[in-house]
Backbone as a chain_set.jsonl record, in Angstrom:
{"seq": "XXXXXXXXXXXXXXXXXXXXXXXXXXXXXXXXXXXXXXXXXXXXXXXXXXXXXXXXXXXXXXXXXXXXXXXXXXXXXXXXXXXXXXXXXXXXXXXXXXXXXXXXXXXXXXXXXXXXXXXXXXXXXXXXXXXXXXXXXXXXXXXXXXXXXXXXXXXXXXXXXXXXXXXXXXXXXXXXXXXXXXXXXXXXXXXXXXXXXXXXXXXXX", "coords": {"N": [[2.128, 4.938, 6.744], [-0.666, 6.205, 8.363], [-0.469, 10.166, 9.206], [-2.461, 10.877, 11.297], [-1.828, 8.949, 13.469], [0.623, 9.393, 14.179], [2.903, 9.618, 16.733], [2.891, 12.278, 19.608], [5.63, 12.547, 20.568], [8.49, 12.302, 20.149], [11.367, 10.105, 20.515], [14.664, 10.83, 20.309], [17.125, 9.144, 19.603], [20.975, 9.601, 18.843], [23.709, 8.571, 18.179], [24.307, 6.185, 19.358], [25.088, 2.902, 20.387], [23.617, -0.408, 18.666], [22.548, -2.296, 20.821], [22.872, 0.176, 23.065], [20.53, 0.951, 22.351], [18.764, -0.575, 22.055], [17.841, -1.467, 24.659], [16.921, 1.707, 25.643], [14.287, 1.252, 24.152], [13.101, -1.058, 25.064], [12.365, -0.897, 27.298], [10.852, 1.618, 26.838], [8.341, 0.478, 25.871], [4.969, 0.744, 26.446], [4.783, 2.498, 27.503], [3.963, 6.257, 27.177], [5.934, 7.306, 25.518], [6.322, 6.067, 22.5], [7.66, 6.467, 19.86], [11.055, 6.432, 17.69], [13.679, 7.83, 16.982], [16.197, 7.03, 15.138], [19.442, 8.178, 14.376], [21.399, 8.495, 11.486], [23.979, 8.902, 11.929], [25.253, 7.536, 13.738], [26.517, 4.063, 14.983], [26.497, 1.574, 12.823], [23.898, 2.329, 11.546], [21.884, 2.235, 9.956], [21.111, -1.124, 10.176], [20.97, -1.128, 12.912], [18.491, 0.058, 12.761], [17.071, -1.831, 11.401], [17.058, -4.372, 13.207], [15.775, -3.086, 14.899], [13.228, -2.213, 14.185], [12.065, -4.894, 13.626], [11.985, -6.183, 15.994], [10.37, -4.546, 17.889], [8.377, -3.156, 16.338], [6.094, -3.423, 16.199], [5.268, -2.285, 18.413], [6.536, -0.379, 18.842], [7.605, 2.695, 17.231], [9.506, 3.285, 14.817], [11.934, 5.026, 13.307], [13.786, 6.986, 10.84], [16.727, 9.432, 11.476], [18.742, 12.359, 10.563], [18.654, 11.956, 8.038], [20.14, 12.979, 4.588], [20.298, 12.553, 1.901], [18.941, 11.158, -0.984], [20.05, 8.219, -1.489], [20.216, 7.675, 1.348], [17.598, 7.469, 2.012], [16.44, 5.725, 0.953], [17.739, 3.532, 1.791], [16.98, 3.438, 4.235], [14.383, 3.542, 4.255], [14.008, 0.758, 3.029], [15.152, -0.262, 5.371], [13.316, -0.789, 6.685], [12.059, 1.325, 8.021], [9.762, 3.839, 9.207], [9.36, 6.458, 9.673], [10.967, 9.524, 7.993], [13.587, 11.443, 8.932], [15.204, 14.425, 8.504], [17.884, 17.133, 9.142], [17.647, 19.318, 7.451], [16.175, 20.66, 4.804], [14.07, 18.394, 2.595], [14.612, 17.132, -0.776], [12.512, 17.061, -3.71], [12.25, 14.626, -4.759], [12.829, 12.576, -2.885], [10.856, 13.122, -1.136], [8.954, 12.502, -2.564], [9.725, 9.945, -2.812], [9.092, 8.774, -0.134], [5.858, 8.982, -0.001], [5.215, 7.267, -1.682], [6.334, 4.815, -0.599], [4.628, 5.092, 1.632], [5.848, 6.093, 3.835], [6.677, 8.598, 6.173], [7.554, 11.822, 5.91], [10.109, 14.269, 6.985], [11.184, 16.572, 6.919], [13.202, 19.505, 7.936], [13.347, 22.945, 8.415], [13.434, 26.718, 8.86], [12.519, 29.047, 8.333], [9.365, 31.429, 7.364], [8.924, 30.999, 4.718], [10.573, 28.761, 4.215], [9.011, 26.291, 5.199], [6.633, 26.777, 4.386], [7.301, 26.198, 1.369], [8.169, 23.552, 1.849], [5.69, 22.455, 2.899], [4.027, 22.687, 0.302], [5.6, 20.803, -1.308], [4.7, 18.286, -0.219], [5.337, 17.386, 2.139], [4.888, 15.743, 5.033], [5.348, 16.451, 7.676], [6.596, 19.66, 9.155], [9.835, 19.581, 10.491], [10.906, 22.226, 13.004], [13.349, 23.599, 13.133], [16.698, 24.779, 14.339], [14.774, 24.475, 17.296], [15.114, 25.914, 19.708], [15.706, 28.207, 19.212], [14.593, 29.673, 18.16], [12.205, 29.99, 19.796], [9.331, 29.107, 22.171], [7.17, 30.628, 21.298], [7.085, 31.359, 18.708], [6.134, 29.416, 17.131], [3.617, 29.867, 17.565], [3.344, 32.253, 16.826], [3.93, 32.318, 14.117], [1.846, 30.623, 12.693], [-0.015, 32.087, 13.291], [-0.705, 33.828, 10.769], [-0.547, 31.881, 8.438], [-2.157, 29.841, 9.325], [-3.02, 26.151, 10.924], [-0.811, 24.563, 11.385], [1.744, 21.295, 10.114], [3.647, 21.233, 13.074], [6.714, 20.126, 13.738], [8.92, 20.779, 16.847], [12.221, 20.474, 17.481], [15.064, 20.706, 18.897], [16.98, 21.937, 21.91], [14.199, 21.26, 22.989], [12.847, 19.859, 25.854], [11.995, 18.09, 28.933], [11.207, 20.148, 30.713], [10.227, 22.237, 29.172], [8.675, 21.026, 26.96], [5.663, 21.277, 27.418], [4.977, 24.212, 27.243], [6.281, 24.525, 24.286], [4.349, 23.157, 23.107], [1.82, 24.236, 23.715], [2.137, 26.445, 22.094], [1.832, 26.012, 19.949], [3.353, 24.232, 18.634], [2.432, 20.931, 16.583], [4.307, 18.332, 17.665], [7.078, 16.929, 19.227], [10.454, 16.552, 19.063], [12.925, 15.017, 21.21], [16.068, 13.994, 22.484], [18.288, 14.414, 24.134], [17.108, 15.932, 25.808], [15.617, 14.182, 27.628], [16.832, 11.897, 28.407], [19.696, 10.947, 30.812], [23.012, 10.929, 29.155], [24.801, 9.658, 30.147], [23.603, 7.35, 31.419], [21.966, 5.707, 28.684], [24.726, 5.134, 27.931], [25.849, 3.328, 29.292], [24.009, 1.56, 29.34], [22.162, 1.601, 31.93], [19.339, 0.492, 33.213], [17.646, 1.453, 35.266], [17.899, 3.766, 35.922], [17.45, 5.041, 32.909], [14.292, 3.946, 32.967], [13.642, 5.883, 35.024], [14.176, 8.19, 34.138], [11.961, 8.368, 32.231], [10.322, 8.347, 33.502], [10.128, 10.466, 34.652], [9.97, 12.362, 32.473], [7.252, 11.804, 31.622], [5.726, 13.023, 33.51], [6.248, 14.917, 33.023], [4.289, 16.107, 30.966], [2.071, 15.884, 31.901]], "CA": [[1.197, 5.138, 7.845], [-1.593, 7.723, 8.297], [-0.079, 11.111, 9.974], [-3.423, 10.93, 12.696], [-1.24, 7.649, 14.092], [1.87, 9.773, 14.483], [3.192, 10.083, 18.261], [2.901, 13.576, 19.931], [6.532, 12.964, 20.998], [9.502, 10.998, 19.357], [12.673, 9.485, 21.179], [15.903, 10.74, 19.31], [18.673, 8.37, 20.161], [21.819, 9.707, 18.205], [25.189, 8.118, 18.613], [24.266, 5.318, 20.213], [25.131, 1.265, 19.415], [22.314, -1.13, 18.744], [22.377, -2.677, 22.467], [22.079, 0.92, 23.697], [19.481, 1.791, 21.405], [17.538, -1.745, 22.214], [18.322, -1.197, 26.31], [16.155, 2.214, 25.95], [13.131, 0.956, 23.495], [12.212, -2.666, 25.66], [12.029, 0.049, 28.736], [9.443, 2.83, 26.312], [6.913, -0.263, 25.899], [3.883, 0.447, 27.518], [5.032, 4.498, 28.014], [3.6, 7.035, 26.567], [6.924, 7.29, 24.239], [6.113, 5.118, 21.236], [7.98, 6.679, 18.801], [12.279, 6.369, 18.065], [14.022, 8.058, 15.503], [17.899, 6.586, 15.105], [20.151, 8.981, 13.337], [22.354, 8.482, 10.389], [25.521, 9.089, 12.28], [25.445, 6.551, 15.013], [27.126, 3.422, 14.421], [25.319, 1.34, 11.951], [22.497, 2.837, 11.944], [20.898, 1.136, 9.29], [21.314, -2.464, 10.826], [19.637, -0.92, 14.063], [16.468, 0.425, 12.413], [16.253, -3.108, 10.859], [17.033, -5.018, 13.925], [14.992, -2.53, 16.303], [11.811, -2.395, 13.437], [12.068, -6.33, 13.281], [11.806, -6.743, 17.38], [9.585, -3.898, 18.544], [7.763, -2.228, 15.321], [4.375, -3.703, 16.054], [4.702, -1.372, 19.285], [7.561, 1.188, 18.889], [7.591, 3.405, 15.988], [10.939, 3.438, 14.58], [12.083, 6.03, 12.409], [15.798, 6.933, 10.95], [17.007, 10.813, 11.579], [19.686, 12.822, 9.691], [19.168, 11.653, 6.391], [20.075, 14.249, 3.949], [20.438, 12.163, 0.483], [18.062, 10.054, -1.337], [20.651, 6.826, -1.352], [20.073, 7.41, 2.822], [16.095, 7.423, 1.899], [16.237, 4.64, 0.129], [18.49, 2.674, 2.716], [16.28, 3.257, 5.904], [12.742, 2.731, 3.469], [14.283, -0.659, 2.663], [15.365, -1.143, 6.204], [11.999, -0.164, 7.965], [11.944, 3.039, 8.98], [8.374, 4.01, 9.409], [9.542, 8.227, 9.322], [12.386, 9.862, 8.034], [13.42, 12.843, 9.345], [16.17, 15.688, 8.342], [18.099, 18.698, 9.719], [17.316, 20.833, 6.465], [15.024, 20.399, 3.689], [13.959, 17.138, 1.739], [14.085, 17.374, -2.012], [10.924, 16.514, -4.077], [12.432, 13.092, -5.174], [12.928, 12.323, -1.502], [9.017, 13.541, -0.105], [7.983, 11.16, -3.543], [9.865, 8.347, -2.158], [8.347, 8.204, 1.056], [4.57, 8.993, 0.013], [5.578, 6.194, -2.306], [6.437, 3.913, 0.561], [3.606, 5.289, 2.959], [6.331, 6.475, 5.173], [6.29, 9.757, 6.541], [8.523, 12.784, 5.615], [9.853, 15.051, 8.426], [11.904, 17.785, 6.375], [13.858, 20.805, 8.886], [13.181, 24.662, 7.732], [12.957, 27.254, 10.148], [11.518, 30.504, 7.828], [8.103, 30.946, 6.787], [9.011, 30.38, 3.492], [10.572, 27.322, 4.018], [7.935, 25.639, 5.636], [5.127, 26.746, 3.274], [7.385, 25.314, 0.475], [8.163, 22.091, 2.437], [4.26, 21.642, 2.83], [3.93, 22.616, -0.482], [6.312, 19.972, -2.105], [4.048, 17.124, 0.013], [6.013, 16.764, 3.296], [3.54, 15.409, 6.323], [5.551, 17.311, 9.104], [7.784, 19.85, 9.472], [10.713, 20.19, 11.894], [11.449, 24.122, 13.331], [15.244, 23.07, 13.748], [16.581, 24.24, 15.877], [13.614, 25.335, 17.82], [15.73, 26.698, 21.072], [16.869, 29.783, 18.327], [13.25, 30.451, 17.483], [11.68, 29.921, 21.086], [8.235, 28.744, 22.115], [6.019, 31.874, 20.746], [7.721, 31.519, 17.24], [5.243, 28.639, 16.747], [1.935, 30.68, 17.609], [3.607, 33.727, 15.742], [4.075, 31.876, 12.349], [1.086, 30.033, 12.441], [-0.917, 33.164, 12.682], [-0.666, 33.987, 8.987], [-0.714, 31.178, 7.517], [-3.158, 28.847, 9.977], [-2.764, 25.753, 11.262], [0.82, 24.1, 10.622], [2.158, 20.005, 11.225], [5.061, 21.485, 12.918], [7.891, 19.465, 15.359], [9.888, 21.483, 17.936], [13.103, 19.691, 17.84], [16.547, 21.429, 18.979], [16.605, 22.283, 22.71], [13.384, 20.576, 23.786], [12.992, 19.098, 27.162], [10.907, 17.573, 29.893], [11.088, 20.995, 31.659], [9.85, 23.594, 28.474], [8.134, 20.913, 25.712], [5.018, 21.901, 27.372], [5.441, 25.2, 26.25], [6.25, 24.04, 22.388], [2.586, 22.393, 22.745], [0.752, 25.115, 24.035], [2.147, 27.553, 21.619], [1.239, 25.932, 18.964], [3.679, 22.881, 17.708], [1.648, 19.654, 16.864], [5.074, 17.533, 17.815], [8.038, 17.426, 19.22], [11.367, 15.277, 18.948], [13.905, 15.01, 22.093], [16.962, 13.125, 22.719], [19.143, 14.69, 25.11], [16.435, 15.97, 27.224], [15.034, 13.472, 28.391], [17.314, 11.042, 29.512], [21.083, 11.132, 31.039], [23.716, 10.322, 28.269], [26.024, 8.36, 30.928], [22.088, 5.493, 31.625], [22.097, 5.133, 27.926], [25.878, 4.889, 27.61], [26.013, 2.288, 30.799], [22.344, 0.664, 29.595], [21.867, 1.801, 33.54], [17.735, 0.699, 33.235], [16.943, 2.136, 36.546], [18.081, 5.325, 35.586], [16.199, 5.141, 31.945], [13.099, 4.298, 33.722], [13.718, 6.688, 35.691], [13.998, 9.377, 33.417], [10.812, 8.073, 31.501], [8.315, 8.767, 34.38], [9.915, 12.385, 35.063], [9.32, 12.835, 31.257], [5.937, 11.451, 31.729], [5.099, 13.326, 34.24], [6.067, 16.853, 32.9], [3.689, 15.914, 30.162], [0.214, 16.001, 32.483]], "C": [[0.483, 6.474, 7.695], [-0.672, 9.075, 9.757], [-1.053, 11.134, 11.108], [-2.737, 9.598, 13.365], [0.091, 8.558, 14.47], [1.975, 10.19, 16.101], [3.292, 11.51, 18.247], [4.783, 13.705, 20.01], [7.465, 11.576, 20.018], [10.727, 11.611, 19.899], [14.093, 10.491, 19.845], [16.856, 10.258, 20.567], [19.904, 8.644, 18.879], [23.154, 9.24, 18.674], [25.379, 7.175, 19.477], [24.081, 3.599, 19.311], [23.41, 0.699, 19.545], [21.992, -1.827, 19.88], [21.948, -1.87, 22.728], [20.878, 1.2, 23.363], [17.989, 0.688, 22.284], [17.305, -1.75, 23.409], [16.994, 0.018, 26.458], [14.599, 2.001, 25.582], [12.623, 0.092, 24.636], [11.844, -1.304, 26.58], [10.783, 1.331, 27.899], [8.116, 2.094, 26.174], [5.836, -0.24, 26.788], [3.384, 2.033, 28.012], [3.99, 5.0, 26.804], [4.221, 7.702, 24.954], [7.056, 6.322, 23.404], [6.859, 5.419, 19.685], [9.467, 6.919, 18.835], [12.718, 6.763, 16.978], [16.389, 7.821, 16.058], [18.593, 7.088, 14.099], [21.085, 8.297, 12.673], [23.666, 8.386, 10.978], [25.115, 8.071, 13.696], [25.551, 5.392, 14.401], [26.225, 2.117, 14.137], [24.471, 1.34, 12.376], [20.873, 1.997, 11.366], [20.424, -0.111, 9.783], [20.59, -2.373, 11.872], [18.49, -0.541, 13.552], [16.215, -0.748, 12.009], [16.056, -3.533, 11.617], [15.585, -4.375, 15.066], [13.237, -2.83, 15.869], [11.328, -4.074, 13.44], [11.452, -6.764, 14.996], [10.495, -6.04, 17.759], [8.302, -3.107, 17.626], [6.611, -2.491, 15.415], [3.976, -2.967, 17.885], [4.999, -0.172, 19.984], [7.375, 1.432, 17.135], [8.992, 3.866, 15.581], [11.067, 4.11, 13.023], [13.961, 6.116, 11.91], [15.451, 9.038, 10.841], [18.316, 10.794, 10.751], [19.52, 12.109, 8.804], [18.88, 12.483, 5.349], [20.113, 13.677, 2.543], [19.071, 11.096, 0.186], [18.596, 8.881, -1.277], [20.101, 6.968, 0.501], [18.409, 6.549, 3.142], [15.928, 6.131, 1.434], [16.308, 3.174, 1.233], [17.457, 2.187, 3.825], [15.116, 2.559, 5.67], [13.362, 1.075, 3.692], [14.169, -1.221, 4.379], [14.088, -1.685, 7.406], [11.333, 0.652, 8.71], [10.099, 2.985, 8.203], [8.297, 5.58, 8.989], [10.639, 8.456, 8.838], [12.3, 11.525, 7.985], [14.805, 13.298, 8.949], [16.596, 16.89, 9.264], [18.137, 20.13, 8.877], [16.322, 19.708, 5.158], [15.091, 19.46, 2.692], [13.8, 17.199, 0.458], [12.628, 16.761, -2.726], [11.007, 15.364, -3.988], [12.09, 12.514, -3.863], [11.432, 12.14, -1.18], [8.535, 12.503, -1.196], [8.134, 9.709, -3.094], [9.099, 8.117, -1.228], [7.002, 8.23, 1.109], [4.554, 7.674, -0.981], [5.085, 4.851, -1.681], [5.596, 3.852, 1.918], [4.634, 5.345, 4.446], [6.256, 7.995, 5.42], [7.484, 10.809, 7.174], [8.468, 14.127, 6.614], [11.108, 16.531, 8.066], [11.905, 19.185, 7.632], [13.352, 22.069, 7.914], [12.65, 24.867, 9.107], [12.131, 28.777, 9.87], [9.928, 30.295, 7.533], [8.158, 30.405, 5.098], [9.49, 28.902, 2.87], [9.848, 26.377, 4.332], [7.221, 25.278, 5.296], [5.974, 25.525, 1.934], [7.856, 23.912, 0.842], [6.812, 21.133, 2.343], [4.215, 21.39, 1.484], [4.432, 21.589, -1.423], [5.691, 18.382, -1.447], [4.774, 16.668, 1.489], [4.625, 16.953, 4.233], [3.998, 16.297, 7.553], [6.794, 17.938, 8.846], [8.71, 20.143, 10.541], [11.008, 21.619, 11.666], [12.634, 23.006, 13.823], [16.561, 24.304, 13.56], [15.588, 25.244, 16.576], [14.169, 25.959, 19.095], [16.013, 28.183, 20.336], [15.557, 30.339, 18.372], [12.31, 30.893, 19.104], [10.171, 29.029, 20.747], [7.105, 29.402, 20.98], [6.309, 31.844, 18.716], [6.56, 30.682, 16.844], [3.537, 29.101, 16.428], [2.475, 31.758, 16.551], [3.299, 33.01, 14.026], [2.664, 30.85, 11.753], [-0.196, 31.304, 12.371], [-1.295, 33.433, 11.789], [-1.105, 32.729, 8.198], [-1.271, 29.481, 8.023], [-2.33, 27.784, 10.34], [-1.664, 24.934, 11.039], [0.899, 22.461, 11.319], [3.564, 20.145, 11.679], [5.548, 20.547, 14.071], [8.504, 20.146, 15.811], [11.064, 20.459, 17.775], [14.451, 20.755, 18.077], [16.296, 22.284, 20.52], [15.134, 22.384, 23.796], [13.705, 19.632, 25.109], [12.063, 18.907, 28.108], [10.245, 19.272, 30.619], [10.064, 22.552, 30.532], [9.202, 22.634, 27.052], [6.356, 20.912, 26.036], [4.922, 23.169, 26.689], [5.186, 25.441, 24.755], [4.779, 24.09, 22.068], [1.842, 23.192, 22.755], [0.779, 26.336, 23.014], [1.891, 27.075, 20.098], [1.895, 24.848, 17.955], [3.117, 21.539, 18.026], [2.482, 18.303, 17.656], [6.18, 17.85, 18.138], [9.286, 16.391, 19.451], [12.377, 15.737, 19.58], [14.634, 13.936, 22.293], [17.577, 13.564, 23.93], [18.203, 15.153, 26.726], [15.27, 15.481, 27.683], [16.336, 12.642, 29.49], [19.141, 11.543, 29.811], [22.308, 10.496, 29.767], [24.272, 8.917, 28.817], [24.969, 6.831, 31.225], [22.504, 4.874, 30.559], [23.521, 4.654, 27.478], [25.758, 3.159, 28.17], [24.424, 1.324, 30.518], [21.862, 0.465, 31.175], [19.878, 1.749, 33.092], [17.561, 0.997, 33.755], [16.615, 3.511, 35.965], [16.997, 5.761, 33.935], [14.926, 5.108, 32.604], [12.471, 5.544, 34.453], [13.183, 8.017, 35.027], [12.164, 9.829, 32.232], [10.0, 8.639, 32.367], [9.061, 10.086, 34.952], [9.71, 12.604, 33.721], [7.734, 12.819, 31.238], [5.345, 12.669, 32.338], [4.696, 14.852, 34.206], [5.016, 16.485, 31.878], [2.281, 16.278, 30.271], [0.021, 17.211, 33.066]], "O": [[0.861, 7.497, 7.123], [-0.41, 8.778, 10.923], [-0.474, 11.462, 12.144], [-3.642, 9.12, 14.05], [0.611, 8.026, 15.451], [1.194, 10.994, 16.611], [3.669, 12.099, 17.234], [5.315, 14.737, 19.603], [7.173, 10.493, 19.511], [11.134, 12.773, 19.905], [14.015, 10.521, 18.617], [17.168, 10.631, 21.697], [19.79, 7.895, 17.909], [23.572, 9.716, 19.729], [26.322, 7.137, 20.267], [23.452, 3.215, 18.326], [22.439, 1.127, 20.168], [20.774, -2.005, 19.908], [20.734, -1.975, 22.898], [20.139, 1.744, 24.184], [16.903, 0.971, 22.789], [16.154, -2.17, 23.524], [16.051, -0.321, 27.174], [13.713, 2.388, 26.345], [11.639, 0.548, 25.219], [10.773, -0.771, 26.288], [9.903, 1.813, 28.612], [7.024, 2.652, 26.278], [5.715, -1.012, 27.739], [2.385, 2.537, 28.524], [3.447, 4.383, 25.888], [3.7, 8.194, 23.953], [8.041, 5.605, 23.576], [6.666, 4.777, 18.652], [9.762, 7.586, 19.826], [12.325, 6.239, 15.935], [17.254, 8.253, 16.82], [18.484, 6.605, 12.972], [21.663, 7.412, 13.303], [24.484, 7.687, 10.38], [24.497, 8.613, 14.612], [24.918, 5.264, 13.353], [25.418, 1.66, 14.948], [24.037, 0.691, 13.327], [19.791, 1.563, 11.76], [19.198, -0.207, 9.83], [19.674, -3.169, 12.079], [17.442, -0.937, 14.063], [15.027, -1.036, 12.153], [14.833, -3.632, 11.717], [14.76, -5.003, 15.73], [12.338, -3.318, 16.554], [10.143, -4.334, 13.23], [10.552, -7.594, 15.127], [9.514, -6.755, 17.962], [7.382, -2.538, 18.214], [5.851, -1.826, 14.711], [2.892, -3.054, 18.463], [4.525, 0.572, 20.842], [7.122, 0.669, 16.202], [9.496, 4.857, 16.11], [10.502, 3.805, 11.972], [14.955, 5.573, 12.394], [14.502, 9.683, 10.397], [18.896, 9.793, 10.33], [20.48, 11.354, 8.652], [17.724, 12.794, 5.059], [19.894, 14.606, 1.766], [18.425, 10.453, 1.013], [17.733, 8.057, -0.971], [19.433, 5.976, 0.796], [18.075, 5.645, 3.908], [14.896, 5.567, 1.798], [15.515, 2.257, 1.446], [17.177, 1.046, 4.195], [14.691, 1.559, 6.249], [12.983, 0.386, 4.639], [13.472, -2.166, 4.748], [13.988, -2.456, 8.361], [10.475, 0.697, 9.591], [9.546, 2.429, 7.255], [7.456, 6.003, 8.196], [11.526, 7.657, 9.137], [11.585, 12.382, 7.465], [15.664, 12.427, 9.087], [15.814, 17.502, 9.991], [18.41, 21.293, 9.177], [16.048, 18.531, 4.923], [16.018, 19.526, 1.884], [12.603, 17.363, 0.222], [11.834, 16.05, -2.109], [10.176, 14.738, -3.331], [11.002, 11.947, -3.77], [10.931, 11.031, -0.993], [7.742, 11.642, -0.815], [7.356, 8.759, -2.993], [8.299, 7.194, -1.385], [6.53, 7.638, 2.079], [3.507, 7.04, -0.846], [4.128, 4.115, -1.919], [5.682, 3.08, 2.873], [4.418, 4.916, 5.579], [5.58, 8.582, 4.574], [8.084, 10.785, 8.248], [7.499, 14.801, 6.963], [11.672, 17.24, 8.9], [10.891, 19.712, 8.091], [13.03, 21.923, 6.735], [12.04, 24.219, 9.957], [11.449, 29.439, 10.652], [9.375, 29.196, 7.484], [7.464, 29.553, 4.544], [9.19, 28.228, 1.884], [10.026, 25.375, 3.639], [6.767, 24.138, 5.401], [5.519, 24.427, 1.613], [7.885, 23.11, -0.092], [6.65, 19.958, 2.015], [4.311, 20.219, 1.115], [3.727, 21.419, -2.418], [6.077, 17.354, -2.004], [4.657, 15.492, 1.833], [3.732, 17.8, 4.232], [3.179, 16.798, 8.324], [7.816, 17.363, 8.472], [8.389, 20.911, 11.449], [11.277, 22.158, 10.593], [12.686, 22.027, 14.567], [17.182, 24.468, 12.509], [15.585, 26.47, 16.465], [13.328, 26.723, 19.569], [16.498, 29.136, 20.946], [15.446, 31.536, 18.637], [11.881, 32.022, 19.342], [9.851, 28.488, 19.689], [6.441, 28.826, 20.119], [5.636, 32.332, 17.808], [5.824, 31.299, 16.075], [2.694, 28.839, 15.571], [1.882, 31.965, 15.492], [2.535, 33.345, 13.12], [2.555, 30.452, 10.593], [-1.092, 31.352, 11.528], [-2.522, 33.348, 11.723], [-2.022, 32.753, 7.377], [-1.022, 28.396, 7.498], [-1.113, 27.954, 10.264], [-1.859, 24.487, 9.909], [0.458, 22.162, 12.429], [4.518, 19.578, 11.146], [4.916, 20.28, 15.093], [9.17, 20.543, 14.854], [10.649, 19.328, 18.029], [14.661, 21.599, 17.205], [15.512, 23.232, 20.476], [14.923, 23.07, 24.797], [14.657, 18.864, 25.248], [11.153, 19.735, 28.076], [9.071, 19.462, 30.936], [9.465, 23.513, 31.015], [9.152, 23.286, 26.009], [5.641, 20.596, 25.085], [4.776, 23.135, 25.467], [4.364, 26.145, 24.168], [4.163, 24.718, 21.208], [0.984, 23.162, 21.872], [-0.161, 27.127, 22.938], [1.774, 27.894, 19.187], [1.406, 24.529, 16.871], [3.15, 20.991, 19.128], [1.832, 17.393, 18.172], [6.652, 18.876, 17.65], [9.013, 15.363, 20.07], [12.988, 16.68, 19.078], [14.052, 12.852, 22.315], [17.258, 12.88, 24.903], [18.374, 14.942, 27.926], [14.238, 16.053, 28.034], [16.619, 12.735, 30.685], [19.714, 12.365, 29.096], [22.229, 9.273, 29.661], [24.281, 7.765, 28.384], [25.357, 5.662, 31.248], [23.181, 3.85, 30.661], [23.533, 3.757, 26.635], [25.62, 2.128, 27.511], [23.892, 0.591, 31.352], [21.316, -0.555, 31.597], [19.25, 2.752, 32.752], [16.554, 1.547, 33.31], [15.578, 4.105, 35.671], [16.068, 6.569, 33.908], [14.395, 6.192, 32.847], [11.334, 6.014, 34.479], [12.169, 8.672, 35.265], [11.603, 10.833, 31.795], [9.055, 9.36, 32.048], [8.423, 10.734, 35.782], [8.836, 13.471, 33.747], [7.08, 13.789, 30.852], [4.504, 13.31, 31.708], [3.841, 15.597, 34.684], [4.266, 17.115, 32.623], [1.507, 16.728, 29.427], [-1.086, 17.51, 33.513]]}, "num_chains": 1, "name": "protein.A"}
């Protein structure tokens, strides 16, 4: 996919079964949240990016998170993943696979140096991880020097401060925990998801 199609914001659901996972997506259709990244460590993960990419992919954007090896890269490409995203830096092989596959590489670094050589090696976006260490201003600061950046805020984002992120200067940002209540998605409580969707929404305007 082309990076000008990429959501401003992307879902992380980590540690959650393929019911819960499918419980919060049917409920993002129609939202503003179009984009889901399903980590590596939640129980098969793989099997949900296929199942979830197979049901909803022509109107959720389903992605796989934590994947730190190329066998992971390989796995999710095959299964459907649309992005794949990391909590530290993607080797070359890796960023080749996925420009390969026209999916779209989301490599972690939080220095300037890692960043530049992240772009540099062909990655489409990078994550500041964890962006709660760095703050908002870190984003305007580091982009000063070295212009405009495709960066994600992820690590301590939330309905209440990913304004903030935006204004200071990250193009994207990827939340799990703060958005919704753990115990909705535990309990597939839809009220409560819903719920949490239109106070996300709403910090947004």
């Amino acid at each position: 996919m082309e990076l000008k199609y990429f959501p401003k914001i992307t879902v992380i659901l980590r540690g959650y079964t393929y019911s819960q996972v499918r419980t919060v997506v049917k409920n993002l259709i129609g939202t503003s949240l179009s984009s889901v990244e399903i980590t590596m460590n939640s129980p098969d993960a793989i099997e949900t990016i296929r199942k979830i990419n197979e049901e909803f992919g022509h109107c959720i954007l389903t992605g796989a998170g934590t994947v730190t090896t190329y066998e992971e890269a390989e796995a999710v490409i095959k299964a459907g993943a649309r992005f794949v995203l990391s909590p530290i830096m993607l080797s070359q092989k890796i960023i080749h696979l996925c420009k390969t596959h026209q999916v779209i590489s989301v490599p972690a670094s939080m220095t300037p140096t890692e960043i530049k050589t992240s772009l540099d090696m062909g990655a489409d976006i990078v994550k500041v991880f964890p962006a709660r260490t760095m703050g908002p201003d870190y984003f305007k600061d580091i982009q000063s020097p070295l212009g405009k950046l495709p960066l994600m805020a992820v690590g301590g984002v939330n309905g209440d401060n990913v304004g903030e992120y935006l204004e200071a200067g990250a193009s994207y940002a990827g939340i799990g925990s703060g958005i919704f209540k753990k115990e909705d998605i535990l309990s597939e409580q839809e009220e409560g998801i819903i719920q949490s969707i239109k106070y996300f929404e709403g910090r947004l305007k």
